[in-house]
N, C-alpha and C positions, 0 to 999 in steps of 0.2 A: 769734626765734632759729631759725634753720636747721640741720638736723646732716648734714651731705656724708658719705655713705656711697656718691657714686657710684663707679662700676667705669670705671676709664678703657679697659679693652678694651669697644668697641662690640658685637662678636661675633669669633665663630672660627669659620673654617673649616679641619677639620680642623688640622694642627701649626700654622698659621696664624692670628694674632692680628689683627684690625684695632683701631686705638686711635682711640679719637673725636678725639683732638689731629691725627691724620692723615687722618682722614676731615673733619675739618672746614676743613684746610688746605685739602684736595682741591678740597672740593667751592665752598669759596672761590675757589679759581684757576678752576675751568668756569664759573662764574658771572662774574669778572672777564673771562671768554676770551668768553661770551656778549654783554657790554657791550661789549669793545672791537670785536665785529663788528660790531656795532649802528651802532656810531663811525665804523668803519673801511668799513660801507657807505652812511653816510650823505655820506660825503665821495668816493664813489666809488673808494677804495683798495682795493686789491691784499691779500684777505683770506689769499692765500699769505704775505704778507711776516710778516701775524699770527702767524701759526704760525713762524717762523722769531724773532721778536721774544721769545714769548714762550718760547720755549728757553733765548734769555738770560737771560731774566729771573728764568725758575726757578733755572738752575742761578748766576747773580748772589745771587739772594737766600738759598740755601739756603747757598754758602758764607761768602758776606759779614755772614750770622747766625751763623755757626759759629764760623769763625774771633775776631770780633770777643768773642762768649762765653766762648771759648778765654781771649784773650789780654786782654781788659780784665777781665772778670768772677772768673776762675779762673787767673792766669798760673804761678804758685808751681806747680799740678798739673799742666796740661798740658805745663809747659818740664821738669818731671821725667818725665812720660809722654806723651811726643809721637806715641805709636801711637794714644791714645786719642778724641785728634783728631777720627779717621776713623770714630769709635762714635756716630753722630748719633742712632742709636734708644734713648741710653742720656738724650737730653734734654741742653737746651743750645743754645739758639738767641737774639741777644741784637737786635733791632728797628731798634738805631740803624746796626746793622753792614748789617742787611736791607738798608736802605733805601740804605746807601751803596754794596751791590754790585748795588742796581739799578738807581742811576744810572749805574755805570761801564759795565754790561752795555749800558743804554740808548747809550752812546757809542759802544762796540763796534760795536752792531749799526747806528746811523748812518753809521761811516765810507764803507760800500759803500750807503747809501739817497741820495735825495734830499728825505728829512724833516726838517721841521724839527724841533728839537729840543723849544722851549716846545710847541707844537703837540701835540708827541707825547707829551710828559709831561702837558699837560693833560688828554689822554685816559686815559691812564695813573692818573693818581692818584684819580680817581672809584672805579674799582672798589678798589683799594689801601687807600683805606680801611675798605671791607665785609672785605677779608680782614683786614687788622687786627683789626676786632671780632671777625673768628668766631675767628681763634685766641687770643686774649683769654678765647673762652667754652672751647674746649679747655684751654686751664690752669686753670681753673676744675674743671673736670671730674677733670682732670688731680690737682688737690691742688696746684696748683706756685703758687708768685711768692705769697707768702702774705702776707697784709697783717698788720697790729702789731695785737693786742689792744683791741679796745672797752674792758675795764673795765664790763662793762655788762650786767645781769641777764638782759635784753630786744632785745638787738639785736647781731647777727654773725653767723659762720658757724663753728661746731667744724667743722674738715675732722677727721672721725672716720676716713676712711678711711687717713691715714696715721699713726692711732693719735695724735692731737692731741687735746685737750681744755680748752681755752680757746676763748672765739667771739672771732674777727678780724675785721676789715674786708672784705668782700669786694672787694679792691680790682680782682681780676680783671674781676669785673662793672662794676665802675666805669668803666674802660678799654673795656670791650664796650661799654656805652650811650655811650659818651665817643664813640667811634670810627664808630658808629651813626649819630648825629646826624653827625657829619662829615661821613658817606657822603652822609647826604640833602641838608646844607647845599652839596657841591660837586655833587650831582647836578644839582641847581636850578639854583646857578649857570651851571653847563656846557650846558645842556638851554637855560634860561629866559632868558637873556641873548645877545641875539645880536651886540652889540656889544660882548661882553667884550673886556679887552685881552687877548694872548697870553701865556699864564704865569701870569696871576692864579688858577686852580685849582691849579696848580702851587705858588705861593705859599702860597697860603690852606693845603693843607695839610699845608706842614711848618710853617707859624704855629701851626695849629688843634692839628692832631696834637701834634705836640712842645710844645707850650703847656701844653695834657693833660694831656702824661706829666709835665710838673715840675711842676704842682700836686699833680699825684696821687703821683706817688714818697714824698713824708712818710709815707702811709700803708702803704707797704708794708715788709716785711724787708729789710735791705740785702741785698742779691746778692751784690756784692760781697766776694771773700774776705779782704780785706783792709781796714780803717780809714781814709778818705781824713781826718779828724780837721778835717774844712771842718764851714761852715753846712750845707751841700747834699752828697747822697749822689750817687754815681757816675752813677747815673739821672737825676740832674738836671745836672752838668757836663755831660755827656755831650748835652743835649738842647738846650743856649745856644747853640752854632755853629748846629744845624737851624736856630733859631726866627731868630737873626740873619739865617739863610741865606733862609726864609720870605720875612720883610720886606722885604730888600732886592731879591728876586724882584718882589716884589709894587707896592715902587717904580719898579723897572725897567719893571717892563711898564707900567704907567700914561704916564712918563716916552715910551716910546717910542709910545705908542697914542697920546699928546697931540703927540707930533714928525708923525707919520703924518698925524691929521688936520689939521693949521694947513700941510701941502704943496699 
């Protein structure tokens, strides 16, 4: 049994708060931005275009979390307070929207490249997964996304710090090691395999990932403000296009790497 009394502010300086949810986003994207040079000089690319990609990408994922939490998680509050929207430090960012405005961004920023697309998502999704887990471990920190009750004398976590007193699941952590092993199993791939096909990291991990999250969502709180009154909570609809989308990636590129070599 665990009892969470952490302080989600990391430190302050002066009227200035830093929150470990933010510091660990952060410090997630420099480390994402350190692999994709890695990538991006190993293929002899234009480490300027980096820096321009990952623009998108931030400002992709930061509204395509927002908005998506907004409007599928919470719709009934924000269509009554539609200024609130803009209040991203009040928390509120929803994974699957992430992920969908950092494909659009990725499109964006191809239209003027000459990158391919698989190519560039395969780079891409290696480190995506490491910042997945670390902000996994920020809500953890955080007291947020709180998992359903053990029933259990001997195992959970009382989040005390936002005056709870029951031990839940720590599903956050579950999602952090989930996401973890992800990172290392597409690093491998990516790194170890030199005849992969194009998009199979790609694949793998909206399979992996979003696989994940619909096992794992039973054990959390619905989020959701509303009763979808299904088998499956919001977290998990919402995760069946990704995993579809995975697969059929994942078909794809074999499909075309077996066209390529019988040429």
């Amino acid at each position: 049994m665990f009892v969470s009394t952490l302080d989600p502010i990391a430190f302050s300086i002066g009227p200035l708060s830093i929150r470990w949810y933010g510091l660990l986003f952060s410090i997630g994207f420099i480390i994402g931005y350190c692999i994709m040079q890695y990538f991006f000089r190993k293929k002899n690319y234009k480490t300027e275009d980096l820096d321009k990609l990952l623009v998108y990408i931030f400002v992709g994922t930061v509204l395509g979390a927002r908005l998506a939490h907004c409007f599928i998680y919470e719709p009934d509050f924000y269509l009554k307070y539609p200024s609130r929207i803009l209040m991203i430090w009040e928390g509120g960012l929803a994974s699957h929207g992430g992920c969908l405005g950092v494909l659009i961004a990725v499109l964006l920023f191809l239209r003027k490249t000459s990158y391919r697309f698989l190519e560039l998502a395969d780079m891409l999704c290696v480190p995506t997964a490491l910042v997945c887990s670390m902000i996994r471990m920020g809500n953890f920190i955080n007291s947020e996304i709180l998992g359903i009750p053990t029933h259990s004398d001997t195992y959970g976590v009382i989040f005390a710090a936002i005056g709870d007193t029951i031990p839940r699941h720590p599903v956050q952590l579950y999602e952090c090691i989930a996401y973890f092993v992800i990172f290392l199993i597409l690093a491998t791939v990516y790194l170890a395999s030199k005849k992969r096909p194009e998009g199979l990291v790609f694949g793998l991990l909206f399979t992996l990932a979003f696989t994940a999250r619909f096992l794992l969502e039973p054990f959390k709180v619905e989020q959701a403000d509303y009763d979808t009154s299904n088998l499956m909570n919001v977290g998990q609809l919402l995760s069946i296009p990704f995993i579809i989308l995975g697969i059929g990636v994942i078909i794809y590129s074999f499909k075309k790497y077996s066209n390529q070599k019988g040429k």
